[in-house]
N, C-alpha and C positions, 0 to 999 in steps of 0.2 A: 577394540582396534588397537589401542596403546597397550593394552594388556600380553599383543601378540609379541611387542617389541619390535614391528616391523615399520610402523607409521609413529614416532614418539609427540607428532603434535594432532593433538583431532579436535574439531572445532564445529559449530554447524547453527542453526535454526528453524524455526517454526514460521509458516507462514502466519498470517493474523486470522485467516479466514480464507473460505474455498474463491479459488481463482483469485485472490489477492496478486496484486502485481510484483510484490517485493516480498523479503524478510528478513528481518535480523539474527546475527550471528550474535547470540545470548550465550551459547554454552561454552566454553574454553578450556583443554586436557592437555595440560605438557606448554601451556603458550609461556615468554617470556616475559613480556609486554602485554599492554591493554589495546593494541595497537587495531586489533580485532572485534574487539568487543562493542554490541552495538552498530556496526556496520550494516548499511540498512543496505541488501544487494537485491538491483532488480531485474524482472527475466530478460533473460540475453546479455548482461553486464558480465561481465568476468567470469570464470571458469564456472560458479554455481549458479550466476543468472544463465549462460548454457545449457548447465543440465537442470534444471527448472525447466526451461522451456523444451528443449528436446526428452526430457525425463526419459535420461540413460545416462550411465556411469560415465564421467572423462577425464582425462589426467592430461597433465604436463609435465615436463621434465623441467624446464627452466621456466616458472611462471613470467619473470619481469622480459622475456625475450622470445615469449611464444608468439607466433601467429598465429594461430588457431581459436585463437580469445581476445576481447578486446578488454583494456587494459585502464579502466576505473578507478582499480582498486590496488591497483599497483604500490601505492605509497602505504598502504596500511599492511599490504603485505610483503615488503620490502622491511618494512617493520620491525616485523616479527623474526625477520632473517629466513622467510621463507622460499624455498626454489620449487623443489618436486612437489605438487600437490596432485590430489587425489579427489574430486567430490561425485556423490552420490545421492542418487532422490530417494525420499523416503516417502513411499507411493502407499495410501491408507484406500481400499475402494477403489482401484483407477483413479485415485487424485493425488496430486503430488503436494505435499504437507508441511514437506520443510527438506532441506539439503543438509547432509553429514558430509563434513572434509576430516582427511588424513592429509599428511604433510610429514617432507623431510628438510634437513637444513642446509642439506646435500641438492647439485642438479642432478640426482641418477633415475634412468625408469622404473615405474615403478608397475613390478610383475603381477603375475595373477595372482599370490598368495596375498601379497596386503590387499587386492582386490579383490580376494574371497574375502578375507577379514570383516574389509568395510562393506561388503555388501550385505554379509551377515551381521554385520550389527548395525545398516538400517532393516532389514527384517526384523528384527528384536525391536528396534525403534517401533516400527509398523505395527507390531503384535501387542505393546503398550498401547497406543494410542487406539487399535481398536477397544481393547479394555478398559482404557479411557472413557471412552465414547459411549460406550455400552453403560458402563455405571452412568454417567452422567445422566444418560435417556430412561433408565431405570429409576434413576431417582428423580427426574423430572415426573415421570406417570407416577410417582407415589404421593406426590403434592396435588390437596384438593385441589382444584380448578378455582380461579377466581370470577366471584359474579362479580357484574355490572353492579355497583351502588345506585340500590334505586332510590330517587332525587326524594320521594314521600317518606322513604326509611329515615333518611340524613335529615329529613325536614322535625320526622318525629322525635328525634335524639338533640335536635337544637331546642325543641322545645321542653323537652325532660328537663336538660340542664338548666333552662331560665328557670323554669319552676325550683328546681333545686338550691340553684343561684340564692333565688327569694327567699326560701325556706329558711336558707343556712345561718342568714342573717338574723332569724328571731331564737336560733339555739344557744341557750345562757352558758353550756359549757367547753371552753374557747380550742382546746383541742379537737373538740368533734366539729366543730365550725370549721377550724384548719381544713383536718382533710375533707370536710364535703366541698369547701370552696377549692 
């Protein structure tokens, strides 16, 4: 999206978990300030809690003076020096995962080319995180299963060690005593 030269601030987050209420803006491309960063935005709060909850693309041209948005977050992004913003859901499954913003430092509208941009690069987001996802389940099913520790196994391993304990005590040579104790 910064790459296209069209959008030079892109910012955005992951929710924590499906249907989580909120998420933070972790990533930051082109920002000036930390002013963003951490920002815990939740659905319906400002232009990405919007599109969180309506999960579809929304811009504004003058963030700090839109009606369109209710305005939470206003000072972190006054911040940054930001006016025209851009966000977009980034939908894994029919679930929305996290919000990518584009941003200019300008109030101008902002056309359908940076909105193919950013839409195309949360597809690319989406198409990670199934990749993600997949590895993760793939490598969950390659891990044996864990038993239940049966209370008679633990009973007989406590009593190994006493014996052991005992033992170690009557062997003359003081390194092997070490490591048995």
């Amino acid at each position: 999206m910064r790459r296209s030269g069209m959008l030079p601030v892109a910012f955005g987050g992951l929710l924590s978990g499906a249907g989580a209420p909120f998420f933070r803006i972790t990533e930051l491309s082109g920002a000036d300030t930390g002013s963003l960063r951490g920002l815990q935005v939740r659905t319906g709060n400002g232009l990405g809690g919007k599109t969180l909850a309506l999960r579809r693309p929304y811009a504004v041209t003058d963030y700090g003076a839109s009606r369109t948005i209710s305005h939470e977050y206003d000072a972190a992004v006054a911040g940054e020096g930001l006016r025209s913003v851009l966000a977009v859901p980034i939908v894994v499954q029919r679930q929305v995962r996290g919000v990518l913003y584009g941003a200019l430092r300008q109030p101008f509208a902002i056309g359908d080319r940076p909105l193919s941009a950013a839409m195309d690069a949360a597809r690319d987001l989406e198409q990670a995180l199934v990749i993600r996802d997949e590895a993760r389940r793939l490598l969950a099913s390659c891990q044996p299963p864990v038993a239940a520790a049966d209370p008679r196994a633990w009973e007989e391993v406590r009593a190994a060690h006493c014996e052991l304990r005992a033992l170690a005590v009557r062997i003359a040579d003081p390194q092997l005593r070490r490591e048995l104790l």
